[in-house]
mmCIF file of the N, C-alpha and C atoms, coordinates in Angstrom:
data_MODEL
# 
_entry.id   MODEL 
# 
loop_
_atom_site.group_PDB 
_atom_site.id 
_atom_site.type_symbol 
_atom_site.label_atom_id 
_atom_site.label_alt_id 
_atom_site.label_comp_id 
_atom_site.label_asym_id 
_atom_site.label_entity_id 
_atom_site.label_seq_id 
_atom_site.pdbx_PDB_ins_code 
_atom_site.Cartn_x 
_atom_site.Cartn_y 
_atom_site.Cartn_z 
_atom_site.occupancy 
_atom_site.B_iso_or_equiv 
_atom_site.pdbx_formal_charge 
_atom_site.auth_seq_id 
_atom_site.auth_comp_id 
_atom_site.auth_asym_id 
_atom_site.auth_atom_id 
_atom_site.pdbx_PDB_model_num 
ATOM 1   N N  . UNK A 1 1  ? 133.857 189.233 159.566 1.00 0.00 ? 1  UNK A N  1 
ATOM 2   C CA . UNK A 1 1  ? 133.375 188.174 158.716 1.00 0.00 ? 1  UNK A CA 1 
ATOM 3   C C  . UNK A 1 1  ? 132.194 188.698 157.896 1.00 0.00 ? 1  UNK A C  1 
ATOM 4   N N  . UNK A 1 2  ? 132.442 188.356 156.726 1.00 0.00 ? 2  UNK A N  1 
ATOM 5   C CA . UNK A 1 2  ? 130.943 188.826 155.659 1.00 0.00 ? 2  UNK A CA 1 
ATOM 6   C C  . UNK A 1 2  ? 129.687 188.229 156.124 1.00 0.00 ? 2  UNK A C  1 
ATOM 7   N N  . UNK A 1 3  ? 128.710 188.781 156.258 1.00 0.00 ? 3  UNK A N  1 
ATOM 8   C CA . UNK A 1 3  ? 127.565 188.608 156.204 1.00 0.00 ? 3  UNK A CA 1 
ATOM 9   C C  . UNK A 1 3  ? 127.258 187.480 154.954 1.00 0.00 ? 3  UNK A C  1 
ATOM 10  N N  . UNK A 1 4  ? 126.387 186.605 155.459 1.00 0.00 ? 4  UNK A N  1 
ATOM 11  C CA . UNK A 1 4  ? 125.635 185.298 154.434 1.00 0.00 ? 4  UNK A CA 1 
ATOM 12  C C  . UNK A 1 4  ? 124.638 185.838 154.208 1.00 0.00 ? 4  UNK A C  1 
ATOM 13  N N  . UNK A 1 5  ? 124.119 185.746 153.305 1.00 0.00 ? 5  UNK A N  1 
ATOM 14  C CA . UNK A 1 5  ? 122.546 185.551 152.387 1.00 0.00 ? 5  UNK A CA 1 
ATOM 15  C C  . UNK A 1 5  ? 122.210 184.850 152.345 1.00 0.00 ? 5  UNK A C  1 
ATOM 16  N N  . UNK A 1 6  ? 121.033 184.144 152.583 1.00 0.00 ? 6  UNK A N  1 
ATOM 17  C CA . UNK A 1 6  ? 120.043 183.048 152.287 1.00 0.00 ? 6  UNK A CA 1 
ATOM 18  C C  . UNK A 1 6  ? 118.876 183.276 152.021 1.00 0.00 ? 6  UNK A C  1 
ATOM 19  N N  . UNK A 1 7  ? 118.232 182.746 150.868 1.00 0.00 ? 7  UNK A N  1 
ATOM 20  C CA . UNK A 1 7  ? 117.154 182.736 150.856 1.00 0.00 ? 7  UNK A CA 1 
ATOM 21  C C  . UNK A 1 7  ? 116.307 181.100 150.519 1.00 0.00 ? 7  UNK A C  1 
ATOM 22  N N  . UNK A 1 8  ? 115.682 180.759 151.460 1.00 0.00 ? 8  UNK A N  1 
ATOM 23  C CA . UNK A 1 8  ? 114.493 178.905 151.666 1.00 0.00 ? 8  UNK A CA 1 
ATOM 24  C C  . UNK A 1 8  ? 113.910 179.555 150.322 1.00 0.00 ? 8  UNK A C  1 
ATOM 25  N N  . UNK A 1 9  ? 114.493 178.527 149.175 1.00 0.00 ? 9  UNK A N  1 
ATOM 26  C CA . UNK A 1 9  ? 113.350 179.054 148.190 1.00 0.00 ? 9  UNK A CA 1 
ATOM 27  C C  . UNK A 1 9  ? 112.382 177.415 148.193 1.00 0.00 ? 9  UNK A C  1 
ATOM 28  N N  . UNK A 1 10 ? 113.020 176.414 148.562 1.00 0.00 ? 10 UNK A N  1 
ATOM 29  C CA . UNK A 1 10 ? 111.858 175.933 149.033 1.00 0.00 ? 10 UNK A CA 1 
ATOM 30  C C  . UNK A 1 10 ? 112.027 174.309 149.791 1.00 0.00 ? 10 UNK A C  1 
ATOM 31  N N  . UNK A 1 11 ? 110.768 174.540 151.003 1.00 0.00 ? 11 UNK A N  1 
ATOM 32  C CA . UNK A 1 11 ? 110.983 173.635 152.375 1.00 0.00 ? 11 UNK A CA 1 
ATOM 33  C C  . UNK A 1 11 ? 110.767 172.286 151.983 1.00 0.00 ? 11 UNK A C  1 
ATOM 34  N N  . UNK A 1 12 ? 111.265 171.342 151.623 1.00 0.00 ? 12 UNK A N  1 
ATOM 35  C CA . UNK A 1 12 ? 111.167 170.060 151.268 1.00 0.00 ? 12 UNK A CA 1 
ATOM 36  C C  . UNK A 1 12 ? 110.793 168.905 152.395 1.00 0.00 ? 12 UNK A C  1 
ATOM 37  N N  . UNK A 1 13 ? 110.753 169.736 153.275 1.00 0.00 ? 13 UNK A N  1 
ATOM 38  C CA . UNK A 1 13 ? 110.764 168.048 154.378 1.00 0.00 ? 13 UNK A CA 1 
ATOM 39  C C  . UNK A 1 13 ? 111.830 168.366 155.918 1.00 0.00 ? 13 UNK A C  1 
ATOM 40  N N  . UNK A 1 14 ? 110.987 167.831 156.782 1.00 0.00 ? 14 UNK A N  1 
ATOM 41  C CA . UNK A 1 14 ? 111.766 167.939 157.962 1.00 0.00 ? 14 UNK A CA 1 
ATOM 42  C C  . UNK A 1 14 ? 112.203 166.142 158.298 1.00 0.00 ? 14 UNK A C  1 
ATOM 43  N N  . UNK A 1 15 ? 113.500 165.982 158.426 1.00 0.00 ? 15 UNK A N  1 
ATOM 44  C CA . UNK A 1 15 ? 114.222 164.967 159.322 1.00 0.00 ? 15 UNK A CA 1 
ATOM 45  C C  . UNK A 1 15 ? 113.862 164.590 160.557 1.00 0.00 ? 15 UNK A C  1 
ATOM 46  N N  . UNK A 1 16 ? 114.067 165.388 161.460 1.00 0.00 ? 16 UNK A N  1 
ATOM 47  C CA . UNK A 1 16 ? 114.311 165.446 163.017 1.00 0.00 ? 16 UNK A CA 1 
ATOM 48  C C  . UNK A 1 16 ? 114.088 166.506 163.936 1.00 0.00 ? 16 UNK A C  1 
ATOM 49  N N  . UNK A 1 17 ? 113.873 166.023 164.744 1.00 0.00 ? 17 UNK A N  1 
ATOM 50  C CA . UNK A 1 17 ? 114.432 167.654 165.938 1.00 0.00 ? 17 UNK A CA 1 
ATOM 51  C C  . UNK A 1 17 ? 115.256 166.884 166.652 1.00 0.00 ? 17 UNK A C  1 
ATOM 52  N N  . UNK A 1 18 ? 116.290 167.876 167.328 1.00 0.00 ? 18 UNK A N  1 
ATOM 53  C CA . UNK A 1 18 ? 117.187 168.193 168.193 1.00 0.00 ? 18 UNK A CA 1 
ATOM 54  C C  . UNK A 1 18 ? 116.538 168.657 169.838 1.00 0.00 ? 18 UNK A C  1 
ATOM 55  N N  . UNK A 1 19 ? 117.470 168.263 170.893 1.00 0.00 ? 19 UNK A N  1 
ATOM 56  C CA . UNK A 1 19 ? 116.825 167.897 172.203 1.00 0.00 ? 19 UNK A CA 1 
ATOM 57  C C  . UNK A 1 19 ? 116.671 169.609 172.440 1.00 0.00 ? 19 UNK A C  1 
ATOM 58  N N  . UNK A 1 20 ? 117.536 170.510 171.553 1.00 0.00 ? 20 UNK A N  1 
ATOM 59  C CA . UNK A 1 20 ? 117.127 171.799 172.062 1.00 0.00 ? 20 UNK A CA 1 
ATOM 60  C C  . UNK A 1 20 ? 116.084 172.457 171.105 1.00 0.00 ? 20 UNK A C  1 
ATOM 61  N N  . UNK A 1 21 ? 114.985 171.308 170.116 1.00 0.00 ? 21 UNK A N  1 
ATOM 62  C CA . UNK A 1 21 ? 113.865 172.253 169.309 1.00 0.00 ? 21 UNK A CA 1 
ATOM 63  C C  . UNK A 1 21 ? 114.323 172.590 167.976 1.00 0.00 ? 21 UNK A C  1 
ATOM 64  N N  . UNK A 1 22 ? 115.408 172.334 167.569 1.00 0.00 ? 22 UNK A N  1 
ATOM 65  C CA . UNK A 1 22 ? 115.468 173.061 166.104 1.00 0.00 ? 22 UNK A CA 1 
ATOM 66  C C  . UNK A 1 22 ? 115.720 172.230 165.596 1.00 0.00 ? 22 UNK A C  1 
ATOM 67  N N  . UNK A 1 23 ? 115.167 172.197 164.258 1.00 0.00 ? 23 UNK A N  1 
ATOM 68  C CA . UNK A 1 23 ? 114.420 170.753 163.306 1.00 0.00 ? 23 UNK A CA 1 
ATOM 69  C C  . UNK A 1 23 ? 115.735 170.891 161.997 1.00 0.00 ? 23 UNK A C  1 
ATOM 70  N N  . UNK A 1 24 ? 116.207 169.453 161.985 1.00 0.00 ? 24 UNK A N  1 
ATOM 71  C CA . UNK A 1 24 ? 116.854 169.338 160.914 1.00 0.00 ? 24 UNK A CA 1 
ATOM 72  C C  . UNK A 1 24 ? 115.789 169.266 159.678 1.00 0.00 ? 24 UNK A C  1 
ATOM 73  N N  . UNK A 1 25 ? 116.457 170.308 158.440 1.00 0.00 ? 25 UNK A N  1 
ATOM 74  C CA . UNK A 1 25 ? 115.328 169.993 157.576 1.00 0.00 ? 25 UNK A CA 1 
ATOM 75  C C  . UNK A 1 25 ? 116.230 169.867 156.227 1.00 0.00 ? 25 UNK A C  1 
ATOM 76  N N  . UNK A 1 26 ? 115.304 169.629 155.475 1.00 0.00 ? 26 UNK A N  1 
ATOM 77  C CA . UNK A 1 26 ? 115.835 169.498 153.780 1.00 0.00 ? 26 UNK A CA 1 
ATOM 78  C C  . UNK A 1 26 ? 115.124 170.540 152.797 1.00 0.00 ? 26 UNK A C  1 
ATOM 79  N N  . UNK A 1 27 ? 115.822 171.508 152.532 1.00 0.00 ? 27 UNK A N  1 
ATOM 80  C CA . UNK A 1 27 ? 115.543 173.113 151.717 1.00 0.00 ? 27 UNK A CA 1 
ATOM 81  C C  . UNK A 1 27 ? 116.240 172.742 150.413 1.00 0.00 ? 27 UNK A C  1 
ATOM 82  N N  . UNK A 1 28 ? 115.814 173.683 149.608 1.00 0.00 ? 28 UNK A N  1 
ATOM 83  C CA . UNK A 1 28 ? 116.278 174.174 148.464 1.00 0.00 ? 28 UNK A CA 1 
ATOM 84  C C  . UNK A 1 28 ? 116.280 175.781 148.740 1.00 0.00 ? 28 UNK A C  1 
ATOM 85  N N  . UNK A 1 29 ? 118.056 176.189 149.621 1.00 0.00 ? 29 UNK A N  1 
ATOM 86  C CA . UNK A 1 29 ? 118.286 177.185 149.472 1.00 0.00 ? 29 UNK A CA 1 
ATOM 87  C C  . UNK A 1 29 ? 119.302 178.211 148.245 1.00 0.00 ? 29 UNK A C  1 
ATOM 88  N N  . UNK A 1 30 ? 119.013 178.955 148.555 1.00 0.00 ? 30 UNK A N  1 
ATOM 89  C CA . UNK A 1 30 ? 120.076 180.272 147.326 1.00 0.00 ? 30 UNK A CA 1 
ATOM 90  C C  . UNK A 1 30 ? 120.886 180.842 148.390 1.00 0.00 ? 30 UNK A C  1 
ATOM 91  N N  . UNK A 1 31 ? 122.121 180.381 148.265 1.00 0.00 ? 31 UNK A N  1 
ATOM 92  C CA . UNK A 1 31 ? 123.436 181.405 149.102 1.00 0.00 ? 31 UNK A CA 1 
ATOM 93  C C  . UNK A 1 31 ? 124.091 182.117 148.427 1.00 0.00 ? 31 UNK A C  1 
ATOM 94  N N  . UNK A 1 32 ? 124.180 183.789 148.777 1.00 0.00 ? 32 UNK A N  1 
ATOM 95  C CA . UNK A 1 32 ? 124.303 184.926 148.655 1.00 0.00 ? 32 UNK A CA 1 
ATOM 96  C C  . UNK A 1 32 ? 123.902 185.318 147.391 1.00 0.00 ? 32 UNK A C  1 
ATOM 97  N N  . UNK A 1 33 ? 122.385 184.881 146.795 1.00 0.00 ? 33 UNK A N  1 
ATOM 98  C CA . UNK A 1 33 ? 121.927 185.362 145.734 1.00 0.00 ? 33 UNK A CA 1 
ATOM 99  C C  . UNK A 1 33 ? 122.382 184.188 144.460 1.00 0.00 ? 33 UNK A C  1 
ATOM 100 N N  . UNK A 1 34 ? 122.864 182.815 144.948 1.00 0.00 ? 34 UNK A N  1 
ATOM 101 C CA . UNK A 1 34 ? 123.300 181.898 143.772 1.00 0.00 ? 34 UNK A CA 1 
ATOM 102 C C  . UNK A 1 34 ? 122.220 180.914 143.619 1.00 0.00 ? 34 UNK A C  1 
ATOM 103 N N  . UNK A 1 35 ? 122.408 180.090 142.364 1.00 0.00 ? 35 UNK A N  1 
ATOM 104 C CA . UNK A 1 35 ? 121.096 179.251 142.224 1.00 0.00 ? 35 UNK A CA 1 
ATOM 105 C C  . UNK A 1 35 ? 121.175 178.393 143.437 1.00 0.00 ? 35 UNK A C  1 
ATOM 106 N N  . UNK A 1 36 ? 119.680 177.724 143.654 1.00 0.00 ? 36 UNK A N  1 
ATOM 107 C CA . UNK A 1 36 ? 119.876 177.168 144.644 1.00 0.00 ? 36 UNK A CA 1 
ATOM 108 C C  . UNK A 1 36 ? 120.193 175.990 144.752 1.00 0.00 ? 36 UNK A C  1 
ATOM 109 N N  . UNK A 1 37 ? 120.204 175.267 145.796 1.00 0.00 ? 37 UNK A N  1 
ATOM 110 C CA . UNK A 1 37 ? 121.068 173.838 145.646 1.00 0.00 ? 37 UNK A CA 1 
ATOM 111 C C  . UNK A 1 37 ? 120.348 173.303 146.867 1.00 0.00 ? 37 UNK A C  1 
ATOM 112 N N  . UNK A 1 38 ? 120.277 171.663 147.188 1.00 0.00 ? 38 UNK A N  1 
ATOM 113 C CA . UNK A 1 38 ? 119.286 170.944 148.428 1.00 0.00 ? 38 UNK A CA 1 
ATOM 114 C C  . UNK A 1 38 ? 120.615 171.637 149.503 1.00 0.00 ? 38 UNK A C  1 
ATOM 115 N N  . UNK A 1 39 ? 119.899 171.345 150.927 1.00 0.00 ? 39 UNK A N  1 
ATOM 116 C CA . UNK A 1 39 ? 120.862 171.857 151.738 1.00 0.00 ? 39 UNK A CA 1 
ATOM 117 C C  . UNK A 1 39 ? 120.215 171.208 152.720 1.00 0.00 ? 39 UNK A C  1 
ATOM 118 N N  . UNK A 1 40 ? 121.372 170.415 153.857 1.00 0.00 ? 40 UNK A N  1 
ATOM 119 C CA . UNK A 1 40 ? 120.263 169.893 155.071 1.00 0.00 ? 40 UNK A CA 1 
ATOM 120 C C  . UNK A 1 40 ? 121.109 170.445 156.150 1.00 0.00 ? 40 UNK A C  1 
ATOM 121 N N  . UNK A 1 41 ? 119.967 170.722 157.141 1.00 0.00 ? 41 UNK A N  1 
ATOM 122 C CA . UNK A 1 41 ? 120.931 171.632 158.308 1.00 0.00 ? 41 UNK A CA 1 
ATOM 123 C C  . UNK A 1 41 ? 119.833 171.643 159.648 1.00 0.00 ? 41 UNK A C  1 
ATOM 124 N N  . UNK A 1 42 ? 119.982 171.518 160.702 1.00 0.00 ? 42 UNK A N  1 
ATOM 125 C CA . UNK A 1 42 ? 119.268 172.502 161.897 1.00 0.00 ? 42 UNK A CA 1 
ATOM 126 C C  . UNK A 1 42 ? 119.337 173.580 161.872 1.00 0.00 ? 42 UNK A C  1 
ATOM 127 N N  . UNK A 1 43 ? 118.059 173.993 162.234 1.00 0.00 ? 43 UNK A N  1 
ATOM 128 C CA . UNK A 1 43 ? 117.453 175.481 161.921 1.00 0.00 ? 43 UNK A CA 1 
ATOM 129 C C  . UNK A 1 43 ? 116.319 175.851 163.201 1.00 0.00 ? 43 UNK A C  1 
ATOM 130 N N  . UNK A 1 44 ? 116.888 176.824 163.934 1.00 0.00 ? 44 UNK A N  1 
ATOM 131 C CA . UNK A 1 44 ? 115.827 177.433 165.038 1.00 0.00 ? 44 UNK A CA 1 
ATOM 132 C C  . UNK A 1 44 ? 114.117 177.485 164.114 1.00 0.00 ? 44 UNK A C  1 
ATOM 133 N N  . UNK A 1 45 ? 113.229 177.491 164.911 1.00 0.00 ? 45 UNK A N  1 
ATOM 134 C CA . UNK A 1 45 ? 111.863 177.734 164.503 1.00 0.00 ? 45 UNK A CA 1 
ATOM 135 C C  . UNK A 1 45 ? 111.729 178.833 163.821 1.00 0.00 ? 45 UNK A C  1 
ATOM 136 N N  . UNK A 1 46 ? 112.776 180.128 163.267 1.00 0.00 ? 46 UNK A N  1 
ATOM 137 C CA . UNK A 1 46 ? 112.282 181.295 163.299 1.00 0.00 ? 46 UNK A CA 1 
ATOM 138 C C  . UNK A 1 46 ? 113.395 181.564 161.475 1.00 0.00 ? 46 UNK A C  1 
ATOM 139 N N  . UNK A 1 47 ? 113.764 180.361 161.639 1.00 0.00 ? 47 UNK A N  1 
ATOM 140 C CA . UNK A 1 47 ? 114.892 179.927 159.881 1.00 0.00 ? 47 UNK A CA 1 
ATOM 141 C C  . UNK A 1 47 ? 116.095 181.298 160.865 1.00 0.00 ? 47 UNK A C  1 
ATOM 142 N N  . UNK A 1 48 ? 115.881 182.205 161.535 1.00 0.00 ? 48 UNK A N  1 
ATOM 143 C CA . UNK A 1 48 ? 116.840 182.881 161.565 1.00 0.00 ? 48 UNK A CA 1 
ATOM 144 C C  . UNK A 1 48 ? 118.446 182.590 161.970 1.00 0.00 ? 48 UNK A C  1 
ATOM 145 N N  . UNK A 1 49 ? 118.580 181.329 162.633 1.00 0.00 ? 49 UNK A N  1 
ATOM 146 C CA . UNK A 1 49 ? 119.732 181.353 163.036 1.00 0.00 ? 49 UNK A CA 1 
ATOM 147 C C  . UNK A 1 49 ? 119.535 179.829 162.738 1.00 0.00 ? 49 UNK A C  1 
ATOM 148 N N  . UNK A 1 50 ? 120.793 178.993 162.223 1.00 0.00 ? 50 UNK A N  1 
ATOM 149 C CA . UNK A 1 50 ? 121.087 177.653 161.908 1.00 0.00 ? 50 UNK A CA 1 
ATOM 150 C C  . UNK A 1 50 ? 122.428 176.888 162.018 1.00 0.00 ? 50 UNK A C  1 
ATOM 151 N N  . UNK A 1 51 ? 122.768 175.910 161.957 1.00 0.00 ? 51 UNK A N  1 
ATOM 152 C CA . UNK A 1 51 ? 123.932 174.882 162.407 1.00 0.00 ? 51 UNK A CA 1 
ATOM 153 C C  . UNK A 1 51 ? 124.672 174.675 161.210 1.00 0.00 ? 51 UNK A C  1 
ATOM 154 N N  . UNK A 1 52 ? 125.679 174.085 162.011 1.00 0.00 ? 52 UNK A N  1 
ATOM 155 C CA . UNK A 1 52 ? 126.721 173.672 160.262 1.00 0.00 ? 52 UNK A CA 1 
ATOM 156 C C  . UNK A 1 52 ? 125.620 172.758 159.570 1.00 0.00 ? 52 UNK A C  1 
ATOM 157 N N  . UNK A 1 53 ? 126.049 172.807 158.429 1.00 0.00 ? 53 UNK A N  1 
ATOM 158 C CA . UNK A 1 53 ? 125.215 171.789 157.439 1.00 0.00 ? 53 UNK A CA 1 
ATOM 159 C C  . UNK A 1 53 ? 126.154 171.144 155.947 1.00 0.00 ? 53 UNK A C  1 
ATOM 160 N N  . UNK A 1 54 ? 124.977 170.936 155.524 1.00 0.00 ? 54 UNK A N  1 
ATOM 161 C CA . UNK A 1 54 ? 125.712 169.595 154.023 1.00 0.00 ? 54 UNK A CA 1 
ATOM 162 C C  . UNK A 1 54 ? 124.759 170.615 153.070 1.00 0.00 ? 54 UNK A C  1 
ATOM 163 N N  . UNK A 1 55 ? 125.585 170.998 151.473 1.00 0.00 ? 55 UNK A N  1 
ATOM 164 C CA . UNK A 1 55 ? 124.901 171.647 150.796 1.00 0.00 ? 55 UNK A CA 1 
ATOM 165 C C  . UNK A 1 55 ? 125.515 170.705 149.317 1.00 0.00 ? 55 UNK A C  1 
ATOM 166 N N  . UNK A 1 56 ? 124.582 170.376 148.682 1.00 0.00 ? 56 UNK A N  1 
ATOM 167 C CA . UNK A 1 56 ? 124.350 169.290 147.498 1.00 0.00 ? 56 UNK A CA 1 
ATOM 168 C C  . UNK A 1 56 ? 123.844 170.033 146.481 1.00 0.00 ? 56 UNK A C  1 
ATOM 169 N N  . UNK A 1 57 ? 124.394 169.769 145.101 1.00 0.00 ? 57 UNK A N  1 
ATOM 170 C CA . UNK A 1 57 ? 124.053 170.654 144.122 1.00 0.00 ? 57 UNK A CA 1 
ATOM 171 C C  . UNK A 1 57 ? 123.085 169.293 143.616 1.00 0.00 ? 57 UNK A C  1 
ATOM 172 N N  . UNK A 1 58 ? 122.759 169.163 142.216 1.00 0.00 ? 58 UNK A N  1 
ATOM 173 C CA . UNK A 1 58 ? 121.954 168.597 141.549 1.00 0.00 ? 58 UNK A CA 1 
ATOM 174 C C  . UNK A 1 58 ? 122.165 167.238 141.506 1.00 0.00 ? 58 UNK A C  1 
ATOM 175 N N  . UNK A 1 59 ? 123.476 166.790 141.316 1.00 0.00 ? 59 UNK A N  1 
ATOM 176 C CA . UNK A 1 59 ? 124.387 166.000 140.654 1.00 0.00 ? 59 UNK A CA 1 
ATOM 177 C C  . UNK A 1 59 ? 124.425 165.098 142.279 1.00 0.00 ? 59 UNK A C  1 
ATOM 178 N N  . UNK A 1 60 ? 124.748 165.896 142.729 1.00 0.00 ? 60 UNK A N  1 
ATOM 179 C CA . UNK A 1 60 ? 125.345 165.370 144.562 1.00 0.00 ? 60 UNK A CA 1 
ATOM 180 C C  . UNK A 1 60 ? 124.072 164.824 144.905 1.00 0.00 ? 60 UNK A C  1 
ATOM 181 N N  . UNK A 1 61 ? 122.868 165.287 144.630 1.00 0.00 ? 61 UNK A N  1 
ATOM 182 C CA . UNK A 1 61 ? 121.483 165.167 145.758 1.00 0.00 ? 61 UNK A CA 1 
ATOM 183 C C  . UNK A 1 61 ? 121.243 163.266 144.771 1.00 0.00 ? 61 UNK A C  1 
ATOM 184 N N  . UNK A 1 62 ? 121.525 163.652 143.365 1.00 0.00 ? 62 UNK A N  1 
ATOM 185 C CA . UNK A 1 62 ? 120.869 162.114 142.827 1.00 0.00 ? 62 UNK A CA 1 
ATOM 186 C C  . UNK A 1 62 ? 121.933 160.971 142.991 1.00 0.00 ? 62 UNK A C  1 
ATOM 187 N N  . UNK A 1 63 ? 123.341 161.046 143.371 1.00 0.00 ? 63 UNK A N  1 
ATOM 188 C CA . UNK A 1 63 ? 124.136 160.025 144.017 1.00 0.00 ? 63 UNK A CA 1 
ATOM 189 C C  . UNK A 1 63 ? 123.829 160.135 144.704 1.00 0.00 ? 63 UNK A C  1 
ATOM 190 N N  . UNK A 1 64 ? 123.536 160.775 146.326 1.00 0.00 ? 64 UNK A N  1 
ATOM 191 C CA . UNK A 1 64 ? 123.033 160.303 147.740 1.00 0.00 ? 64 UNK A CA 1 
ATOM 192 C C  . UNK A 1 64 ? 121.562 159.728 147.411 1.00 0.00 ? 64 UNK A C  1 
ATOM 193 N N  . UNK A 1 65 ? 120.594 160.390 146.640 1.00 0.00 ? 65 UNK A N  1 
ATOM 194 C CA . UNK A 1 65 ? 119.490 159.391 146.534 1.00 0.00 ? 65 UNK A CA 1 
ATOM 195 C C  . UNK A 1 65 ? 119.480 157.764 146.106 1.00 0.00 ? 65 UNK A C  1 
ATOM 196 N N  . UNK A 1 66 ? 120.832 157.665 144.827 1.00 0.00 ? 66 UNK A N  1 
ATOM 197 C CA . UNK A 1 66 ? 120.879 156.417 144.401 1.00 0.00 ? 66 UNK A CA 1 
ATOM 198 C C  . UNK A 1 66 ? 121.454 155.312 145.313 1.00 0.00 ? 66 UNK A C  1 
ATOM 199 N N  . UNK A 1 67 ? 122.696 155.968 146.382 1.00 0.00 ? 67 UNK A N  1 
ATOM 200 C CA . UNK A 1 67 ? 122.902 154.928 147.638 1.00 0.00 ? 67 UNK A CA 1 
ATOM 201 C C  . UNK A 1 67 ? 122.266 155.446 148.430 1.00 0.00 ? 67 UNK A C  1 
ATOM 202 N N  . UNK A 1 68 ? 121.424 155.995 149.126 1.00 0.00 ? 68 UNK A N  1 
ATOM 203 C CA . UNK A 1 68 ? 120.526 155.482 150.239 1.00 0.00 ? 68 UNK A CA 1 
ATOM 204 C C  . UNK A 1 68 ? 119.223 154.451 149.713 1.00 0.00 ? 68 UNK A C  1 
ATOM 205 N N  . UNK A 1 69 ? 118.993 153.963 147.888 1.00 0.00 ? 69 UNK A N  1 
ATOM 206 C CA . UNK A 1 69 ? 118.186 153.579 147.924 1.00 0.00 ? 69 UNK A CA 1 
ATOM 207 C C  . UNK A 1 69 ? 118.586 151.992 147.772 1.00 0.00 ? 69 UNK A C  1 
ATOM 208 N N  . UNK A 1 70 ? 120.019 151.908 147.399 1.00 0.00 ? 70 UNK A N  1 
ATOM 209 C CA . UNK A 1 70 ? 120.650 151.055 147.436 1.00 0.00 ? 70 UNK A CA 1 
ATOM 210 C C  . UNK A 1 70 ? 121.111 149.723 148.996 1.00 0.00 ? 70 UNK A C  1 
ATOM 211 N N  . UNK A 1 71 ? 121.414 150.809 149.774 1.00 0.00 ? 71 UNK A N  1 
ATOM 212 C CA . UNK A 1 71 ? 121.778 150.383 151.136 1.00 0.00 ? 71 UNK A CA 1 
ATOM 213 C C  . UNK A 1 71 ? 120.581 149.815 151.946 1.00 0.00 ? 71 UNK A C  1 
ATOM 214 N N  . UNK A 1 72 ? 120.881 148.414 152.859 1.00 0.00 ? 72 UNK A N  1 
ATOM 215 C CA . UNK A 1 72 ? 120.033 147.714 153.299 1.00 0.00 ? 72 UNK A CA 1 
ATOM 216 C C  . UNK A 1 72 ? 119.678 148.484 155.122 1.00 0.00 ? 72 UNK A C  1 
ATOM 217 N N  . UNK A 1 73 ? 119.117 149.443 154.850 1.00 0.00 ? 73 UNK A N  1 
ATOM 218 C CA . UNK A 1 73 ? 118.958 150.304 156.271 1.00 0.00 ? 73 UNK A CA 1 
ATOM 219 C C  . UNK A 1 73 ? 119.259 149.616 157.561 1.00 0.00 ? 73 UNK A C  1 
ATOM 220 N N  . UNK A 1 74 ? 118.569 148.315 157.201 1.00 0.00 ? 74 UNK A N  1 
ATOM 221 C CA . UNK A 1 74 ? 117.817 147.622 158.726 1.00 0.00 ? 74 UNK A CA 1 
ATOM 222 C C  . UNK A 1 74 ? 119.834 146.963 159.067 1.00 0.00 ? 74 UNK A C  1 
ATOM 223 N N  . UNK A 1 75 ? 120.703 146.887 158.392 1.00 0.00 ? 75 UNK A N  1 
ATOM 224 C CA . UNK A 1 75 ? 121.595 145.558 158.726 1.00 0.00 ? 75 UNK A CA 1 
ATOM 225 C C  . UNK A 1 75 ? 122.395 147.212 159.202 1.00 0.00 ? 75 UNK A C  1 
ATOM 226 N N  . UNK A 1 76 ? 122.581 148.115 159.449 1.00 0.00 ? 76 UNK A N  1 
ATOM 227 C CA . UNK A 1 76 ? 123.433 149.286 159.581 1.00 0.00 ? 76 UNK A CA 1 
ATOM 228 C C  . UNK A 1 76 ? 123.196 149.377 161.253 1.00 0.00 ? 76 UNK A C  1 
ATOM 229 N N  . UNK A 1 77 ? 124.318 149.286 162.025 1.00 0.00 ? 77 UNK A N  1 
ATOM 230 C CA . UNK A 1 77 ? 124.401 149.568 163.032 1.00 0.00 ? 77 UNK A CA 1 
ATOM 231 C C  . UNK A 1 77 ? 124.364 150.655 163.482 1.00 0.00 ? 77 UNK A C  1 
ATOM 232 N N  . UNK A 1 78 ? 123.080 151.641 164.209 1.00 0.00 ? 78 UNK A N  1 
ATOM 233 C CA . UNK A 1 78 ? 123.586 152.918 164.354 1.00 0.00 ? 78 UNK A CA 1 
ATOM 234 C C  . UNK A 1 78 ? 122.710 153.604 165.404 1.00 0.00 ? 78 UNK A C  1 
ATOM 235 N N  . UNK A 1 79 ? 122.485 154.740 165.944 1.00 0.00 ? 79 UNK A N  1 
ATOM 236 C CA . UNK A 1 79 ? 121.167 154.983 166.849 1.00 0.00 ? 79 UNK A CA 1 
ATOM 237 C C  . UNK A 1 79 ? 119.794 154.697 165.830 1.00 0.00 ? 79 UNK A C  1 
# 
């Protein structure tokens, strides 16, 4: 399997942690040297090793901003 490239060009915000320590966060990464795009994922403390994730170009990040600002949080059944 090819080797990935990444480079955090930049840390926007942490979500959560996970019961084993590694913090879901919200980056603006570059994969394998391409512009970068938001990306949210769990990520060990050390960025070196990380979980499946959701990667959103420009277009994608301002429809998820326009319905989450839309949606009534509190009536959503969920943890």
């Amino acid at each position: 399997m090819a080797e990935i490239k990444f480079d955090i060009v930049e840390k926007l915000g942490v979500l959560g942690e996970s019961s084993k320590g590694w913090q879901k966060e919200l980056n603006l990464i570059s994969w394998n040297s391409r512009g970068a795009k938001a990306d949210i994922r769990d990520w060990d403390e050390s960025h070196e090793m990380m979980e499946k994730g959701v990667t959103l170009n420009r277009k994608e990040l301002i429809a998820l901003k326009k319905l989450l600002s839309e949606l009534d949080l509190d009536s959503l059944e969920m943890e």
